[in-house]
C-alpha positions in Angstrom: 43.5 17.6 -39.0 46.6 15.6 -38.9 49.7 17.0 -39.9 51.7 14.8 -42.4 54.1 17.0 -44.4 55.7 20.2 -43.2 57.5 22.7 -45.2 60.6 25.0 -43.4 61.6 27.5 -45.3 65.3 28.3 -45.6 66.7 31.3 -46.2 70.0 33.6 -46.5 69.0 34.9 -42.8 68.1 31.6 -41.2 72.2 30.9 -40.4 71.6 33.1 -37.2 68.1 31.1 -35.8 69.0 28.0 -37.2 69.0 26.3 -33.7 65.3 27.8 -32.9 64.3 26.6 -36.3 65.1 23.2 -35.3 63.6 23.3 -32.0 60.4 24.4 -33.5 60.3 22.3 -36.6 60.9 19.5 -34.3 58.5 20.1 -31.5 56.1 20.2 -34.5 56.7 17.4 -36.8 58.1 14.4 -34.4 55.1 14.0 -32.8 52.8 13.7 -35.8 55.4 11.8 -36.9 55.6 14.3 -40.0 57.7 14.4 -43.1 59.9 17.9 -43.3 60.6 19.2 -46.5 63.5 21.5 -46.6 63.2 24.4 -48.4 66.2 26.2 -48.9 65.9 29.4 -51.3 68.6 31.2 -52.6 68.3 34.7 -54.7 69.8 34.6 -57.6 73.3 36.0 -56.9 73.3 34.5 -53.8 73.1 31.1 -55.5 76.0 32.0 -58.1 78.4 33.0 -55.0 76.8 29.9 -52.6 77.8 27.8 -55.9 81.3 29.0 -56.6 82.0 29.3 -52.8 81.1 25.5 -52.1 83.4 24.2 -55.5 80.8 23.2 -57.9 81.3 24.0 -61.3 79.0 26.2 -62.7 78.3 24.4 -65.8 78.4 20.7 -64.2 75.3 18.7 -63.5 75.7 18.3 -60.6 75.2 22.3 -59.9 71.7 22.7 -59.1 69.9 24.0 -56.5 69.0 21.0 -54.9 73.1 19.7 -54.4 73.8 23.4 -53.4 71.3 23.6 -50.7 72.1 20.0 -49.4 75.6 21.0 -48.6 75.0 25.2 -47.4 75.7 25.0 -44.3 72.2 26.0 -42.4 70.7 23.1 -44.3 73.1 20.9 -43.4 72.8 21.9 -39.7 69.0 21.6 -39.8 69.4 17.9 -41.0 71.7 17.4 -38.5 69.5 18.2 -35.4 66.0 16.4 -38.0 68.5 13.2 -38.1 69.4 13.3 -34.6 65.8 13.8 -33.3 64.3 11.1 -35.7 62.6 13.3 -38.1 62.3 12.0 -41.8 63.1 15.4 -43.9 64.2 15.5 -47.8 66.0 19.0 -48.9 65.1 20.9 -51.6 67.1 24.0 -53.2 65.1 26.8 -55.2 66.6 30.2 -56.9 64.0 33.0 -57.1 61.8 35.1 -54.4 61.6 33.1 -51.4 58.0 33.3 -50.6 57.1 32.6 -54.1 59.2 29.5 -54.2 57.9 28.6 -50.6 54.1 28.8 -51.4 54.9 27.0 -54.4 56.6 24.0 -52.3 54.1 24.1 -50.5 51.0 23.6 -53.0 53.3 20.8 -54.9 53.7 18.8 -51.6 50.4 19.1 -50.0 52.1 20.3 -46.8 49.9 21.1 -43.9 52.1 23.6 -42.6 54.9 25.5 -43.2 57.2 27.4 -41.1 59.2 30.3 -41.5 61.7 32.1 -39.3 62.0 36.3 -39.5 62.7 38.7 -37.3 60.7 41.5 -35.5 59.9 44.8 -37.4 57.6 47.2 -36.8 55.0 47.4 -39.2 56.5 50.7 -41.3 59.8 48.3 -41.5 57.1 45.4 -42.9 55.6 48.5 -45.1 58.7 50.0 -46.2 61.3 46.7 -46.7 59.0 44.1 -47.3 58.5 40.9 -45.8 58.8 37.4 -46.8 57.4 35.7 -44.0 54.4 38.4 -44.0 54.0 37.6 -47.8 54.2 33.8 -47.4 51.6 33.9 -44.6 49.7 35.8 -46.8 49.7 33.0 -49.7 50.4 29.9 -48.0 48.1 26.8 -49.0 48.3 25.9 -45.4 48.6 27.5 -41.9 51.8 28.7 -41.3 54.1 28.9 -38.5 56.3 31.8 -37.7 59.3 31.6 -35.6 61.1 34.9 -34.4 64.5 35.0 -34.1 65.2 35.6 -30.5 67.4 38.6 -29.1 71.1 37.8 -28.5 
């Protein structure tokens, strides 16, 4: 099975392993030659502050998820280090529950894979908080990659 189009899911947390992210995403899709699809979810309140923070106005066009996820600044730092290694990659913004909007990026691209970063937890954290990388791996379309965010 060759691997053509791979979803990364972005999220509030994925500022602190955004360099693994790349490494990983990279490792993964420059070989197959693969197109990345940037997936950059933000909850809803997140999104209104993301917004106002980054000078767009509210009510413009130009406000949506998709501009506000191509200039946050993880996004923009993936795309960096995908440009720099020669990995084709589009961005896409989303407001909602990240594993929801993920899976459902997923099933509208086709992607083969998807990968999402997290951090360890023990499995009454997983029980008790929640996990959207537990529940995307869950629901994917696709196998999916997870890469833990490494101890500093």
């Amino acid at each position: 099975m060759s691997i053509e189009t791979v979803v990364l899911a972005v999220g509030s947390e994925d500022e602190k392993r955004t360099e693994r992210l790349a490494e990983e995403i990279i490792a993964l899709a420059g070989p197959a030659d693969a197109e990345v699809v940037l997936t950059h979810v933000f909850g809803e309140e997140e999104f209104d502050e993301t917004r106002t923070k980054l000078g767009f106005d509210p009510d413009g066009e130009n406000s949506t998820p998709d501009a506000v996820a191509e200039r946050h600044r993880t996004t923009r730092d993936l795309s960096k280090a995908l440009s720099a290694a020669g990995v084709r990659h589009s961005i896409r913004g989303a407001v909602g529950d990240l594993a929801d909007e993920v899976v459902e990026t997923a099933e509208g691209v086709k992607a083969d894979r998807v990968v999402v970063g997290g951090r360890r937890r023990s499995p009454t954290g997983k029980a008790v908080f929640g996990s959207a990388a537990q529940e995307v791996m869950l629901s994917a379309p696709c196998p999916v990659t997870f890469v833990r965010e490494t101890a500093s």
